[in-house]
C-alpha positions in Angstrom: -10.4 13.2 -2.3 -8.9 16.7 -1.7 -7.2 17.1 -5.7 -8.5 15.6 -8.8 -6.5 12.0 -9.4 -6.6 11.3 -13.2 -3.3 8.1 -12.9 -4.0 5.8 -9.9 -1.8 3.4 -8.5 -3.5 0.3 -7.1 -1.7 -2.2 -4.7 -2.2 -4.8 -1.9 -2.2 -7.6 -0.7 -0.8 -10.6 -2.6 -2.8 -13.8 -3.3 -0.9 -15.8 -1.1 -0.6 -13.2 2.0 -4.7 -13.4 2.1 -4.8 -17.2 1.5 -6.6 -17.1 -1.8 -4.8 -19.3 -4.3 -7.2 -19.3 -7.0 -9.6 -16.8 -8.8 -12.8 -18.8 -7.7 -12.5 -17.7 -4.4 -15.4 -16.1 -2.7 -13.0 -13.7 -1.6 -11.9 -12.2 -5.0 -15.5 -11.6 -5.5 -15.7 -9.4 -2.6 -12.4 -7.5 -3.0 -13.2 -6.6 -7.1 -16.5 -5.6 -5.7 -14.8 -2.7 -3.3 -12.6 -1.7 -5.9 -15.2 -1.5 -8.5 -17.2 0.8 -6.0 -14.1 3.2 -5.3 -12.7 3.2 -9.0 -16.3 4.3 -10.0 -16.1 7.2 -7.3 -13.1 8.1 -8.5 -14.1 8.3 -12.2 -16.8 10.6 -11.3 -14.2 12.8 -10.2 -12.0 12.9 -13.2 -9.6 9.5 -12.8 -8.3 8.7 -16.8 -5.7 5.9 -16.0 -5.6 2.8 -13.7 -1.7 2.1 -12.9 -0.6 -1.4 -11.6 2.4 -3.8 -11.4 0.6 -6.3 -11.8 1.4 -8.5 -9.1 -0.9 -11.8 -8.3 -3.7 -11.0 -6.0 -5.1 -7.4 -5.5 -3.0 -5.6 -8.1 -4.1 -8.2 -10.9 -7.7 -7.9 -9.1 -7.5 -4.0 -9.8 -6.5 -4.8 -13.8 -9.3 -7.1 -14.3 -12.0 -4.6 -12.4 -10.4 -1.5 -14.7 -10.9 -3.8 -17.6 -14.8 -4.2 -16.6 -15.1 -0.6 -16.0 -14.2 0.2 -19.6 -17.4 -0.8 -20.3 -19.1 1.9 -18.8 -16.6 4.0 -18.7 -14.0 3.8 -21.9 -12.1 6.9 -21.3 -10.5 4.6 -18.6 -6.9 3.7 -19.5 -5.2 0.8 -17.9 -1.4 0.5 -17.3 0.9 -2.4 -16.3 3.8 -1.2 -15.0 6.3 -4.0 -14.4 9.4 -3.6 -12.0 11.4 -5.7 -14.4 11.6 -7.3 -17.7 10.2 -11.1 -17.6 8.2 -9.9 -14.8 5.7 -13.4 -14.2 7.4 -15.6 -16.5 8.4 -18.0 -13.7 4.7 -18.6 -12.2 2.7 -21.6 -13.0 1.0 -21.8 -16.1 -2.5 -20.4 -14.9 -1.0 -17.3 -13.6 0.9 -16.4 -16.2 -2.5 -16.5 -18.3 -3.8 -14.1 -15.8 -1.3 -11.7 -16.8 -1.4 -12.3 -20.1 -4.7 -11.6 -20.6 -4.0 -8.6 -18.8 -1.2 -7.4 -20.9 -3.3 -7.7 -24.0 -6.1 -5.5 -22.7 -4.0 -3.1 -20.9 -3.4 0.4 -22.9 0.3 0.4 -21.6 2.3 -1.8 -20.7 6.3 -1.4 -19.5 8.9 -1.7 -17.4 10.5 0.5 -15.2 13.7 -1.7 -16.2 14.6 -3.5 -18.9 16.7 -6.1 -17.4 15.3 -9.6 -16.0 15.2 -9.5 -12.2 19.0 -8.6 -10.7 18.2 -7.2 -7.5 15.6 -5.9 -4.9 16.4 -1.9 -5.8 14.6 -2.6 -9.0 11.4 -3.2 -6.7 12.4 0.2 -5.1 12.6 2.0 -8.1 9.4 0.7 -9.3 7.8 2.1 -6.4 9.5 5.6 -6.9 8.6 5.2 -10.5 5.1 4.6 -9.8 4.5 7.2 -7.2 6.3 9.8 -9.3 3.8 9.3 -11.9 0.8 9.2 -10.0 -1.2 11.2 -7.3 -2.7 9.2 -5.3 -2.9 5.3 -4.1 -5.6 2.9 -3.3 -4.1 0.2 -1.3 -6.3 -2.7 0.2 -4.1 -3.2 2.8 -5.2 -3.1 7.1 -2.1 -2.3 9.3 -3.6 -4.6 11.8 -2.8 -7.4 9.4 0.7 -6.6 8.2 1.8 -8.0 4.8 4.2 -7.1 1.9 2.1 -3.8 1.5 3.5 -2.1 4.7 6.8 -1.7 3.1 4.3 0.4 0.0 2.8 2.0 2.5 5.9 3.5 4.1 7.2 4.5 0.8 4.0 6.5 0.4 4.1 8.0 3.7 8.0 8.7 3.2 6.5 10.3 -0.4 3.9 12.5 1.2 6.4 14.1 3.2 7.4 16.5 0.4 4.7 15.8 -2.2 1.3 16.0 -2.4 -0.3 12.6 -2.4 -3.6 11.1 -1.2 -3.7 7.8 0.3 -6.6 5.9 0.5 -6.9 2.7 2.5 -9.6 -0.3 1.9 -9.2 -2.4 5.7 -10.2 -5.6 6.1 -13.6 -4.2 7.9 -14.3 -2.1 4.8 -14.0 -5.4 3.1 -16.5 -7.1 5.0 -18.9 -4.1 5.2 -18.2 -2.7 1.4 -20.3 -6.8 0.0 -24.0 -6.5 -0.3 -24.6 -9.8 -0.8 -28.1 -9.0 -2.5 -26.0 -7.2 -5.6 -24.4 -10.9 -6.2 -28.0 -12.5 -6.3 
């Protein structure tokens, strides 16, 4: 971490992209255990706010671990950022509990528009939105397994081009390595 990073976005995979469909899985245990270890590096190093869109799978993962941290650490803010208005309000029942819950914790919560979903330039100006008001991103995301995040990832890249803008990258090999399975015991 070359600067200090006080608003971080968080982004990844989605649920379904990883073949998790529920928040019992193993999995999600491993994954909020890697971002709990780098959120809590990065609040030793001067991180205030936790910025998400809140999408299902890593970014609600990131939420949920932010909320946790606030325990230990409640100077940590947690934002939901939303592309749209409505954002959610079409997934099944469960889901939209997740982000509920969410949205009731969170210290912010917005849209970059206020209009229900129109077209696929409100995801881009999310993105801009969200990078713009940031510096830095933590994607768990592995380029040897491409998903929905490479698209992210080349808007960062595009980004760091003419801004200064760390990137940091959780692979699937961090995953595996980042689980001790004696902290779970």
């Amino acid at each position: 971490m070359a600067e200090i990073i006080k608003r971080l976005y968080i982004s990844g995979y989605q649920g379904f992209e990883m073949g998790i469909f529920n928040q019992k899985d193993p999995r999600v245990t491993v994954i909020k255990h890697a971002l709990k270890r780098e959120l809590k590096n990065y609040l030793e190093n001067g991180l205030e706010w936790v910025m998400t869109g809140g999408t299902l799978g890593c970014e609600i993962w990131a939420g949920q671990v932010a909320l946790e941290l606030k325990e230990e650490y409640p100077e940590l803010k947690l934002a939901l950022i939303f592309p749209f208005e409505e954002f959610g309000s079409k997934w099944n029942e469960n889901n939209q509990l997740l982000l509920t819950e969410l949205k009731t914790k969170a210290d912010f919560v917005d849209s970059v528009s206020h209009h229900p979903y129109q077209n696929p330039v409100q995801f881009r100006n999310h993105t801009e939105f969200l990078l713009n008001h940031t510096e830095g991103s933590l994607l768990i995301y592995d380029p040897e397994f491409p998903g929905k995040t490479k698209y992210l990832l080349a808007s960062i890249e595009r980004f760091q081009e003419k801004n200064p803008y760390e990137l940091q990258m959780i692979s699937m090999d961090d995953l595996e390595n980042s689980y001790d399975f004696e902290d779970s015991v």
